[in-house]
Each structure stands twice: as C-alpha cells, then as structure tokens.
C-alpha positions in Angstrom: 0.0 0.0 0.0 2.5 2.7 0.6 4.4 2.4 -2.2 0.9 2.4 -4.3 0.4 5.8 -2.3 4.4 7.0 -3.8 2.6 5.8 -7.4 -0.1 8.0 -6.8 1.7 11.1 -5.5 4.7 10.3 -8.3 1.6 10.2 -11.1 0.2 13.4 -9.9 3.4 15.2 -10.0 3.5 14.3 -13.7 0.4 15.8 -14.6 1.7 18.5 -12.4 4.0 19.3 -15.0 2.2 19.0 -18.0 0.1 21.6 -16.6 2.9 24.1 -15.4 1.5 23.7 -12.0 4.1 24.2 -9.3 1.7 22.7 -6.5 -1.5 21.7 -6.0 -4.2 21.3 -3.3 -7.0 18.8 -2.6 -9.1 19.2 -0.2 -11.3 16.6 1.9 -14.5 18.0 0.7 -16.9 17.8 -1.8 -18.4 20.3 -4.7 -20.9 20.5 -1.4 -18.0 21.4 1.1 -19.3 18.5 2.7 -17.3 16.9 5.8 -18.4 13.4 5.2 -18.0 12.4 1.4 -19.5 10.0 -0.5 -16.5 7.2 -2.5 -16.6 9.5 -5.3 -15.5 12.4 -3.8 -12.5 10.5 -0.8 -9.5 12.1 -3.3 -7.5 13.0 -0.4 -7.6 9.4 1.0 -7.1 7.4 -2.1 -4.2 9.6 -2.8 -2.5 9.4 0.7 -4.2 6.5 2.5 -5.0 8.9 5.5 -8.7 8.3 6.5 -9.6 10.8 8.7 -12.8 13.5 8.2 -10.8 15.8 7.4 -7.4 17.4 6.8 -6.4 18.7 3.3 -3.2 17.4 1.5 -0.4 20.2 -0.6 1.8 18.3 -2.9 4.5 20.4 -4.6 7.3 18.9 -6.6 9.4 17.8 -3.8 6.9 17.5 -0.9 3.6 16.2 0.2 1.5 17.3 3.5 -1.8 16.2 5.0 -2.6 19.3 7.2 -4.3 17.0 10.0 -6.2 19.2 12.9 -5.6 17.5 17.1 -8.2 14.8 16.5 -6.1 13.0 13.9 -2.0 14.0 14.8 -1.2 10.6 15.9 -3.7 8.7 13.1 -2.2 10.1 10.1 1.6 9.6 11.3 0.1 6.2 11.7 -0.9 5.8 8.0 1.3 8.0 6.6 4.5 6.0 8.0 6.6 4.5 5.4 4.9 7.1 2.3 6.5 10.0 0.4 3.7 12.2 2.5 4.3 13.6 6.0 2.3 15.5 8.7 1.7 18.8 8.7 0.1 19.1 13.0 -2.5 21.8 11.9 -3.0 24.0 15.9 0.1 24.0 16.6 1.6 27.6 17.1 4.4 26.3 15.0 2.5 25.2 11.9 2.3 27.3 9.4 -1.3 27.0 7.0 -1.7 25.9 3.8 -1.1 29.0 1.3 1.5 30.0 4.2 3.6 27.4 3.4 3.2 27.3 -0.2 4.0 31.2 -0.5 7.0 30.4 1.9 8.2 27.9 -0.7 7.8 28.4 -4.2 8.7 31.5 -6.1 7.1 34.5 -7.6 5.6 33.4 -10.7 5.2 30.0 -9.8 1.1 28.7 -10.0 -0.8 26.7 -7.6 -3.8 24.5 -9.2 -6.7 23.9 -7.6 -10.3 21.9 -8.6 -12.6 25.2 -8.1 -15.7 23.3 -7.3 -13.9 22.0 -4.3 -13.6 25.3 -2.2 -16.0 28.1 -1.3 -16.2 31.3 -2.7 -14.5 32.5 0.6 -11.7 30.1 0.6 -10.8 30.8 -3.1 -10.5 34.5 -2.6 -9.1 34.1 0.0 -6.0 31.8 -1.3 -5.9 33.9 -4.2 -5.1 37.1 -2.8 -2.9 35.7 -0.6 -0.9 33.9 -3.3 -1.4 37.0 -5.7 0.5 38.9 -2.8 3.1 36.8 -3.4 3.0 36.9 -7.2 1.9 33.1 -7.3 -1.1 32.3 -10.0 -3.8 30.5 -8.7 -5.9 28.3 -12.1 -9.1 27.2 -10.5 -9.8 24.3 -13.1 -6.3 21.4 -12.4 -8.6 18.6 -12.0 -6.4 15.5 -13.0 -7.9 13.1 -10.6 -10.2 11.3 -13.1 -6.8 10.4 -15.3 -5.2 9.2 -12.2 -7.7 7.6 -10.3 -8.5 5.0 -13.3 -11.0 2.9 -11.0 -13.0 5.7 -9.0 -16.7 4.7 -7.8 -19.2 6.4 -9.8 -21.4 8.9 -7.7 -24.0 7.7 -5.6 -27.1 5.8 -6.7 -29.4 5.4 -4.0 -32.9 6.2 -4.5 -34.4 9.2 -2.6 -37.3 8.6 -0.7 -39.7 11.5 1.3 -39.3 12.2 4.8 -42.6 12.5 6.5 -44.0 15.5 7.6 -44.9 13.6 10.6 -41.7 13.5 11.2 -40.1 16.9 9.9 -43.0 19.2 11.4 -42.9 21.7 8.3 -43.8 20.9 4.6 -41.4 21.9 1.8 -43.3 24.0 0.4 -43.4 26.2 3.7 -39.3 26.3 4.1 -39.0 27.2 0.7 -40.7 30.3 1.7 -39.4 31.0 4.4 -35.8 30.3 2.6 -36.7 32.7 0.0 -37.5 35.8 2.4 -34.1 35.1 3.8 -32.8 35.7 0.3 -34.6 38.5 -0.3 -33.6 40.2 2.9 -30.2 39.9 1.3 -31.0 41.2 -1.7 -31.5 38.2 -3.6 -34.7 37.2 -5.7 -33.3 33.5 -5.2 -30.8 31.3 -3.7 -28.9 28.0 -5.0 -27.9 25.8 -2.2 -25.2 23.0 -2.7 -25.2 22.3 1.4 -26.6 18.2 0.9 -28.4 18.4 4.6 -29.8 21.9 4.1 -31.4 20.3 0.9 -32.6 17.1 2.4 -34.3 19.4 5.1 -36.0 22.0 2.9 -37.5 19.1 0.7 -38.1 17.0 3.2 -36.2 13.9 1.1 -33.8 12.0 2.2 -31.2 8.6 0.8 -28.1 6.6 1.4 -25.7 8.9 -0.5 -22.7 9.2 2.3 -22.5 6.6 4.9 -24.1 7.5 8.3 -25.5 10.7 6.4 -28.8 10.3 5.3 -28.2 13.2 2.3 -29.4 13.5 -1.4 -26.0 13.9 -3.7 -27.7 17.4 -5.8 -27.8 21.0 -6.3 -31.1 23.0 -5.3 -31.9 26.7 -7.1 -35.1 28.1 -4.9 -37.5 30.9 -7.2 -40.5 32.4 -6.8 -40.8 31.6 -10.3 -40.2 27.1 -9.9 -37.1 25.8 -8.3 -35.0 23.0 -10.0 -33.3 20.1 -7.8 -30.1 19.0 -10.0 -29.9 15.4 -9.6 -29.0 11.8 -11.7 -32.6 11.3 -13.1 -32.1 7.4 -12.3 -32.3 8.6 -8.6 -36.3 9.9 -8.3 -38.5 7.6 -9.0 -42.1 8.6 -10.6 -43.5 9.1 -6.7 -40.9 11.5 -5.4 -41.1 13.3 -8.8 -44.8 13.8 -8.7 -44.0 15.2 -4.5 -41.3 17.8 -5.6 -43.7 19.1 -9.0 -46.5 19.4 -6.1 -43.6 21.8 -4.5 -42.9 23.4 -7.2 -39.5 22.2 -7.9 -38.7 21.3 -11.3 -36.0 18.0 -12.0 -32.5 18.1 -14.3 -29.3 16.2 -14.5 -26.9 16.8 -11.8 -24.5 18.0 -14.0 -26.5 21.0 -15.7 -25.8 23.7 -12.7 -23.3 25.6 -14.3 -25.0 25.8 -17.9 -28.1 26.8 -15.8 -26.7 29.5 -14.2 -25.1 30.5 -16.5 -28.4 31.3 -18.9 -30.2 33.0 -15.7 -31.5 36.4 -17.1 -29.1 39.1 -16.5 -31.4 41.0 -13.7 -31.7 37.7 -11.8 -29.7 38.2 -8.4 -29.4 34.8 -7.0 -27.8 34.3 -3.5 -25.0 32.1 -2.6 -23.6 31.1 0.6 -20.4 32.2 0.6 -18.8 29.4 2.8 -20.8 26.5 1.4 -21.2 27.8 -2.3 -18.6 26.3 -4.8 -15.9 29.3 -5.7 -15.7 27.9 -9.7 -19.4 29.6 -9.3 -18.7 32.8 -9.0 -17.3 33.4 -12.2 -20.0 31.1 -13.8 -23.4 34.1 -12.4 -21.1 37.3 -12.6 -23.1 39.9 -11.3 -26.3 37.9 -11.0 -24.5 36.6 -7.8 -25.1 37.9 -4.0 -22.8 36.6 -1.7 -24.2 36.2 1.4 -25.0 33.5 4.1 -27.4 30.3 4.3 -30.9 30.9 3.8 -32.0 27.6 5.3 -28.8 27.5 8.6 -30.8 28.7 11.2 -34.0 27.6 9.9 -32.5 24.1 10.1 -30.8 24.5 12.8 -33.8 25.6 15.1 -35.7 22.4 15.7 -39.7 22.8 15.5 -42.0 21.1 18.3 -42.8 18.0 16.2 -38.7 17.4 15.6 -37.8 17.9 19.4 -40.3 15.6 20.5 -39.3 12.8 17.8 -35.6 13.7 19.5 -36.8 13.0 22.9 -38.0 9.4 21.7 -35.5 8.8 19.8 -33.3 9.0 23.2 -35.4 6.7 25.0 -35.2 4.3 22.1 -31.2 4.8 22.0 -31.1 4.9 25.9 -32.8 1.2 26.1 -30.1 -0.1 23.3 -27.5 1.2 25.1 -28.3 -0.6 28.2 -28.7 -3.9 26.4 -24.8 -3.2 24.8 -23.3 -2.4 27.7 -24.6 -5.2 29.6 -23.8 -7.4 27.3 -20.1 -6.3 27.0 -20.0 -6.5 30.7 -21.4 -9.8 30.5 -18.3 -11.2 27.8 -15.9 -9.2 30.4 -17.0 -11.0 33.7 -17.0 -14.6 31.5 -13.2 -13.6 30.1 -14.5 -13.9 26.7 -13.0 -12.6 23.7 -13.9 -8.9 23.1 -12.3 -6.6 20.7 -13.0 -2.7 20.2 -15.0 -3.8 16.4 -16.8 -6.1 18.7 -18.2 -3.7 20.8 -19.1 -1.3 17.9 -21.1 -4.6 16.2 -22.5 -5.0 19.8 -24.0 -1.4 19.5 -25.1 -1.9 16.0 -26.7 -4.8 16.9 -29.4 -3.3 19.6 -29.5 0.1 17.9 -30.9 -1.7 14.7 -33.7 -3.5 16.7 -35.1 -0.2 17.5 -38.1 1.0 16.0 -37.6 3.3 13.3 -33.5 3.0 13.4 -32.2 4.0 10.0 -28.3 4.0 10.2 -25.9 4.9 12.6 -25.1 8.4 12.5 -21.6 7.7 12.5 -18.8 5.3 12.5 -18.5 3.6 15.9 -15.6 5.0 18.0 -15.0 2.2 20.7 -10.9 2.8 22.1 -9.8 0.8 24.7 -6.6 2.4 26.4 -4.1 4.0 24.5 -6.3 4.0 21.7 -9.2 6.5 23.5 -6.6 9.1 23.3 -6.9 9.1 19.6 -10.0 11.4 19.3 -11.5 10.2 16.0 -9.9 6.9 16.2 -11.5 4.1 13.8 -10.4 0.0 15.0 -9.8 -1.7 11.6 -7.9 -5.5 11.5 -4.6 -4.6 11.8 -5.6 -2.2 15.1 -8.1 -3.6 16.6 -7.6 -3.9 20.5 -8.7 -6.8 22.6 -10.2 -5.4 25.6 -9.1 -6.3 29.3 -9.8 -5.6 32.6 -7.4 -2.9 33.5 -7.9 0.2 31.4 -10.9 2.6 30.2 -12.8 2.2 27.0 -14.0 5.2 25.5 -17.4 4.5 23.6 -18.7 7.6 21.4 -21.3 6.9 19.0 -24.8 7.2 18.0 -27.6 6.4 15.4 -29.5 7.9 12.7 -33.9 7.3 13.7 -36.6 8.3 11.3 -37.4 10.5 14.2 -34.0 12.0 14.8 -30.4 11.7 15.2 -28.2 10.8 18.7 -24.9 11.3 19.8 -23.7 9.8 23.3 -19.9 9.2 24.3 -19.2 7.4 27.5 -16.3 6.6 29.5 -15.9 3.3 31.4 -13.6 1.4 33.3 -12.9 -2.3 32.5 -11.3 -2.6 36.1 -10.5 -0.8 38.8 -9.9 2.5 38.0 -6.4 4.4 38.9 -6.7 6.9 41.2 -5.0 9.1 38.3 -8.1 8.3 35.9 -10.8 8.9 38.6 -9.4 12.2 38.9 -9.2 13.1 35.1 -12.2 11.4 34.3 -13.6 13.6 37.3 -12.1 17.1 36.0 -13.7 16.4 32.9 -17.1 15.6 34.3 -16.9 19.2 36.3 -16.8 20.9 33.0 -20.0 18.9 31.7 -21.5 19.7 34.9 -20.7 23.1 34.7 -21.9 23.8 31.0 -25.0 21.6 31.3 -26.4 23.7 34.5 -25.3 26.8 32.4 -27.9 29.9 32.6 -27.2 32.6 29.6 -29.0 35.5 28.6 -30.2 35.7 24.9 -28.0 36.4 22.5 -24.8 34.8 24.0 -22.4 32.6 21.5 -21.0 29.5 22.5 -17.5 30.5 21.8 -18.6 32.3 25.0 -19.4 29.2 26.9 -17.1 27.1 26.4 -14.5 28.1 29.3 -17.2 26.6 31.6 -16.1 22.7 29.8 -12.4 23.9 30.0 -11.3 26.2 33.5 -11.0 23.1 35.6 -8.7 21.1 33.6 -6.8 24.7 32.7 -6.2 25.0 36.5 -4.1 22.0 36.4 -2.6 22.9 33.3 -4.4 20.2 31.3 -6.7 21.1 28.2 -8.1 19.4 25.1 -8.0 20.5 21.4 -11.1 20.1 19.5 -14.3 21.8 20.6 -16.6 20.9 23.3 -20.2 21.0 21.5 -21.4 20.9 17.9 -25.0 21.1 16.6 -26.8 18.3 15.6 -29.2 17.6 12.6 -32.8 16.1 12.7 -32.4 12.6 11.0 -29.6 14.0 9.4 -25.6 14.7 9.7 -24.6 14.5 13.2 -22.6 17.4 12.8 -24.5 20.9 11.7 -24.1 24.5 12.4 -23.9 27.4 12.8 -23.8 27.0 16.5 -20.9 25.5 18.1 -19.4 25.5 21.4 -15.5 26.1 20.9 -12.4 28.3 21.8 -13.0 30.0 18.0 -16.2 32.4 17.7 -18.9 31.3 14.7 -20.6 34.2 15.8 -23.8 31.9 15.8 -26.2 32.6 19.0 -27.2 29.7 21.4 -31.3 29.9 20.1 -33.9 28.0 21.8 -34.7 24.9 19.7 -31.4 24.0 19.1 -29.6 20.7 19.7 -25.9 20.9 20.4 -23.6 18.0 22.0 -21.7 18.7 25.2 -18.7 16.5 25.4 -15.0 18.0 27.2 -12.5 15.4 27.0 -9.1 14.9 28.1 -6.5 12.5 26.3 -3.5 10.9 27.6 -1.2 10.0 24.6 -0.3 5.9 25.3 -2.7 5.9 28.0 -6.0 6.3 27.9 -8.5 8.8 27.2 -11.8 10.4 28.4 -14.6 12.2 26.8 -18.3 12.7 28.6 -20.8 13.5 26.3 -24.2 14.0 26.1 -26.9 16.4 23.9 -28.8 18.9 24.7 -31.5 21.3 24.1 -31.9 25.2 24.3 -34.7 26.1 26.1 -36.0 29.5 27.9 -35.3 29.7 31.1 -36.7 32.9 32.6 -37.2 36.3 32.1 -35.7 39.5 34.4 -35.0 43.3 34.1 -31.7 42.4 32.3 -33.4 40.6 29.3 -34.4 36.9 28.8 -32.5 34.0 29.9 -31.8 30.6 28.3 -30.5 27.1 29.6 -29.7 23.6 28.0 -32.4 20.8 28.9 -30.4 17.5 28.6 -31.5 15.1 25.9 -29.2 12.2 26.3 -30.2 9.4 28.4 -27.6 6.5 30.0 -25.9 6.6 32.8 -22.3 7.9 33.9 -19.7 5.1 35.1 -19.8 5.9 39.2 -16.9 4.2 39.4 -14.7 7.0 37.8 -16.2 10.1 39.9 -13.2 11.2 42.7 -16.2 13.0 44.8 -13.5 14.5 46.7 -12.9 16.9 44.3 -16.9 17.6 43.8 -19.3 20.2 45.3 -22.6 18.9 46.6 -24.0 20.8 43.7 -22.3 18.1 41.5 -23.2 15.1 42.9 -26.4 16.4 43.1 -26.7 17.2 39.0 -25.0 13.6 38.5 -28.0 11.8 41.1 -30.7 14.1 39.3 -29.7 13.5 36.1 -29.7 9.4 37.1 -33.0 9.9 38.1 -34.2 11.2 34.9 -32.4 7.8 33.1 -34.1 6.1 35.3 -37.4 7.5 34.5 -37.4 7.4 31.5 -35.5 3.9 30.9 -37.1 1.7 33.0 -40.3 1.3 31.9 -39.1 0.4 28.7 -36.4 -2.2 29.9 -37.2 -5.8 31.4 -36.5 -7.2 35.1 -32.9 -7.8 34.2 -32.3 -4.7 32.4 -33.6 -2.9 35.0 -31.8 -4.6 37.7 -28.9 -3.7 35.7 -29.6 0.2 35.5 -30.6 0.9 39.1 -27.4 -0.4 40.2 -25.6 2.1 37.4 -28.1 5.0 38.7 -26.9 4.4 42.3 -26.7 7.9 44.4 -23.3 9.1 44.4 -22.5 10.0 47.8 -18.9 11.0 49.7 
C-alpha cells in the first residue's frame, strides 16, 4: 500500500508538470463542502491513504502534507508511516497553513492548481489574494484526478425517498418560503444551495448517499418563479417526482448547474452562501451573484415542536439499546471472553438496529480501549483492533440515525478498577460537563462564550483538550451541523432556543487512555428578568455515567447532586421500557453518588 500511495503522488506530480503547475491542493470536501463524502468524492484518501474526516493534503514537486487538525496528529503519522507524504500538525503555534507554506516555498511566478468546485467562494478568494501577494497564479480548473484515479466509484445511486411530515414538522413548500424571504432580505430574488443536509431538510427527502448521512448527492436553485433540484434522473423515482412538482421544484441532470446558471437572465440576483457555495461559481453568475450566508442554517438549525419531541423518543429508544450493549459487553468481560474494540461497535449496532424506526448509525463507531481512547477520531480496523481487558478505560462515542431523529452519546468506562489518576481526570472532565450543562445565559450569547465553563477546571491543572466541546446536531440528518458551536473559535452563531448541540469536554493521555463525557442537549428559555431573557440547556441524552470513575472529593454537593438528578431522569425514563434484568442492571448504574 504505501508504495501504491508514492505511485499516486509520483503520477500526480506528472500531470503536475504537464500543466505548469508548481503545486496543487486537494481538499477533503466535496463540490458541497461536505465533511463526510460520499466514495466518489475521498481524493484526499485514495491519494495518501489517510482516513480521517478531514485534513487537506499540498503536494508540490518535492513535498507532500496532509494538514491534520488535534483529532487525527497521531492517526495520520500512523498511515502515513513509510509514504512520500508527511504530517503537517494543523493548531500548533508552529505550523504554518496551507497557502502559508506554499507562499514560503515556491517562487514569484510559480502557480498553484486547484479543482474550483472544491472550495468556497471564501476560501478561493481568500487563497488567491494571498498567493497574488506573493505573485503566485492560482488556475481554478487542475482537475487531474479522473486520469489518475483509473477505478473511481461512480457517484451515488441510491434512490431518494420522502421524509414525513410527521416527522419533519414543516412541509417543503413552507421552508422554501421561508428560505426565500431570507434571500430577499439579502438582496436576492433567489438562492442555490449545494449544502446536501440543508437540501434534504428543505425538501423533506432523504437517501443513502454518504455513509451514516442520510443526504441527497444534488444542487437545489429556490424561485418564486419554480425551483430546480439538480440530480442523476435514475435517482427519483415517478412518486418523489410527482412530490417535488407538487412543490414546485422542477428536475435536471446533476451536471446542468453551471449551464443553468449561466443562462439566468441578467437581472436575476441569486444568493449564494459564501462558505458553502462552490468558488468555480462565482465566475459562472457574474453579477447575478449575491454573496451572502445560508438561507436555510438557522431555519434548520432551530428544531420545531414536532422534531424535538421525535428527538426525545429517539433518546429513550437509543437509551434502552445502550443498556442492552453495555450489559452485554460487561457480560463477555465477567465470563473472560473474547472482546475486541470492532466487537463492541457490532454489539451497538446490533441493539440500535432493533429499534423501531432506526435507519443507520449516524456515524462510525468509536469504541478505544486504552491508548487507543486518546486518539479522538480513532476508527479499529484489522490490523488495530484492541482486545479489551480488565485494566484500562474504553471510550465509547457513537450514536444512530432514527426516522425521528439523530443521537450522539460518548461514555467513558472502566474495564477494572480505575487508577486513582483516571478517577481524577475522568472527574475534571465531568466538572466541566457539569458546569456547561447547569449553564444559565441570557439571549444572544455565543457558544464561543461558553465554552471556558467545559475547559477552566482542567486549565487549572494545566491540562486542556484540542477540539471543541459542543457541535450542533441535525434532525435525521448529519450528526454534525451549524452554525452554533461550542469552541475556543467564535462562529458568531447565537445559542437559540430549539437548538440541539452535543456537550462532550475530554481529556487524552497520549499511550494511555482517554476520556470524553458526552451527552446532547437542548436550548430552552429559562426565565425572564430586568436584564433581558435568559436561556438554559435541557439534557437530551439518556444512559448513565460510570460511578466508578467520579473522585467525589474533588466535587461540590451541587455536582453530585446534577449527577444523582440527572440518574434519576435515566431512570425514569428507561425503566419502563427495559425488562427485570435490564432494569436490575440500570438501578445499580443509577446508584446515588455519595462521599
């Protein structure tokens, strides 16, 4: 494999210089500046065999980077051992960016190539000024890949199939609307979104395009006068075409965007999101294009009544498979049977999909036992995959995709008795999920402003984690949305009732072990005062904490009290739903925790 990675990199370079390119980038995205791709779209990973969500790769003539954020440092010098490419540890102080690095090494004149459709309209103009500073030429159409990459999977062929307005709360034709007075507010008379979950959501369709993502590969233009979903015609069958011409949205080939734009009347101002929107666009509308922001972000964003209560059930459904999993790896523990960290994902899997209206799960299974926990987005394949024993923690994050909505849980056990060192970290951490899920904010606040309440305990020790502490959450869709987000970096998005964001402060020991808590939750009001209106986070998630890990030594009553209270909801909810043993099983989990 590696030296089929040198091929790759070595074939590139050729193409390289039949194109007087001097370097090139390719990004882990999508012409939907997705995060999670479908096959057709993993260039990045067929060309360097690093499989992480993320993390672009620069070749130049010489050299070849993945820039890889905290979550994946150790992965990708894992997979990248033994190749021509090497890691670029993206957060560091040290490490320069992207267009940093390339203006640092190639010389004035020299051009850059880039597939256009791959970045945003931001990100283009963005690397071309910056370049242009430098007098480096930056050609927006270097697409080799398809000469290279002789065996590519063709894009996706699932069928798309309607999502209930029993389960979405809103017709299409209503967000539509709604999506086009956004645009107009902006100065737009209509909007093309390539976002694949902001698409699924406003027409209320949904397939198996990306795995774990229940998305529709197309392109949507919204009018007043008929909107057009651009999509492979072998995709809709006669029923979902009949439901999108009763919404007024017209059908053509995938493929026909730019030829469609491009014969737009010349008064036609049609809004793009300038972070989402393809930058090989821009050029494509000319002044028919208003760069602005999402119409549909917030409106998808903020769940309705009928969505939040699907959530809720959804939890209790994922709450009860959660307790069958875990008992049962407890069971193949106590019986020294053979369990290994793919074992415990199929465990999951299995119970999940026994749930009523389970779809998928939302994403990959992270089960890492020991050293392998402190790898934050670490994936057990055959060559890694841990057996578990009784004398370490296994970090469990994972979650499921429910007609009804989406889940995201992480939990932190001990297969043994825990180290007095663990009980203290794993304790830190739960004082900052304590802290931010009690949290009391008045309207308006960002979560960028939050986020030292998941962080100043462990910064008192001088400990800390890397990625963010909270991320919003789609309605039967991606598991990761915005624009909210809880994190040391500002999206500028406020906390708005209705919205579901995770909660999950980690710490990570390299060669260790590591620790993550997380759980979702919910804005709601909280009350109202001379200084304004106040909001809180309602807690979504339901299965238990391992009691075994708290140090309540370094707890105040208020904490053990949100850790008993929050048991007691579990159980309420739970145990009507569970049999004798089950419940047997989650009392004793649920225990008070007392000094």
């Amino acid at each position: 494999m590696k030296e089929e990675i040198n091929a790759r990199i070595a074939a590139l370079r050729d193409y390289m210089r039949g194109a007087g390119v001097d370097a090139v980038i390719v990004p882990q995205t999508d012409p939907h500046q997705s995060e999670y791709l479908a096959d057709h779209w993993q260039v990045r990973r067929w060309l360097t065999g690093f499989t992480g969500s993320a993390g672009d790769v620069v070749v130049t003539m010489d050299k070849a980077f993945v820039w890889a954020d905290s979550r994946y440092w150790l992965q990708a010098a894992a997979q990248l051992e033994g190749t021509c490419v090497e890691v670029m540890e993206d957060g560091k102080p040290q490490t320069p960016d992207k267009i940093d690095y390339l203006c640092s090494v190639l010389p004035s004149g020299a051009t850059v190539g880039i597939d256009g459709m791959l970045f945003s309209i931001v990100a283009t103009q963005a690397m071309e000024r910056a370049l242009a500073s430098r007098g480096i030429k930056l050609v927006v159409d270097f697409n080799p890949v398809d000469l290279i990459w002789l065996d590519r999977p063709a894009l996706p062929k699932d069928e798309v199939f309607v999502h209930g307005v029993e389960y979405a709360g809103e017709d299409a034709a209503s967000k539509l609307s709604k999506m086009l007075s956004n645009a107009s507010a902006q100065g737009a008379s209509s909007a093309f979104i390539s976002d694949l979950a902001e698409i699924a959501w406003a027409l209320n369709v949904r397939a198996r395009d990306v795995e774990c993502n229940p998305v529709v590969t197309s392109f949507l233009y919204v009018s007043p006068k008929g909107s057009v979903l651009f999509i492979d015609a072998d995709k809709i069958n006669a029923e979902v075409r009949d439901y999108l011409a009763a919404a007024g949205v017209d059908v053509r080939p995938y493929g026909a965007i730019a030829e469609f734009l491009g014969a737009l009347p010349v008064d036609e101002r049609v809004l793009l999101s300038a972070g989402q929107s393809a930058g090989a666009l821009l050029p494509v509308l000319g002044e028919r294009a208003v760069v602005g922001t999402s119409p549909v972000a917030m409106l998808k964003a903020v769940k309705n009544d009928v969505q939040v209560a699907g959530v809720r059930n959804a939890m209790v459904r994922d709450g009860v498979a959660l307790v069958h999993s875990f008992m049962e790896i407890e069971d193949m523990m106590a019986r020294g049977e053979t369990l290994t960290e793919m074992g415990v994902a199929d465990i999951l899997l299995k119970y999940r999909s026994a749930q009523p209206l389970f779809f998928d799960l939302s994403f990959d299974t992270i089960a890492g036992y020991a050293a392998h926990g402190a790898i934050v987005h670490y994936s057990a394949n055959p060559s890694t995959n841990a057996t578990l024993r009784p004398d370490n923690l296994l970090l469990v994050d994972s979650g499921a995709n429910y007609l009804d909505g989406t889940t995201d849980i992480t939990r932190t056990i001990s297969l043994g008795e825990p180290t007095d060192a663990q009980r203290h970290d794993f304790t830190l951490v739960m004082k900052g999920h304590i802290s931010l899920a009690q949290a009391v904010f008045p309207v308006g606040t960002r979560g960028a402003q939050l986020d030292v309440l998941a962080r100043i305990n462990l910064w008192k020790e001088g400990l800390s984690y890397l990625h963010g502490t909270g991320h919003g959450v789609g309605h039967f869709l991606n598991v990761h949305e915005g624009p909210q987000s809880i994190r040391l970096n500002d999206t500028l998005a406020p906390m708005t009732p209705g919205m579901i964001t995770s909660n999950e402060p980690g710490l990570y020991r390299e060669g260790e072990y590591g620790i993550r808590c997380e759980n979702l939750v919910l804005t709601v009001p909280a009350f109202t005062t001379d200084f304004g209106e106040f909001l809180r986070f309602e807690t979504l998630t339901l299965f238990p904490f391992d009691l075994r890990l708290f140090d309540v030594n370094l707890m105040s009553d208020a904490e053990i009290d949100w850790v008993n209270s929050y048991h007691t909801m579990v159980c309420e909810k739970l145990l009507p739903q569970l049999d004798a043993a089950a419940q047997e099983w989650l009392i004793s989990k649920t225990r008070p925790l007392t000094r």
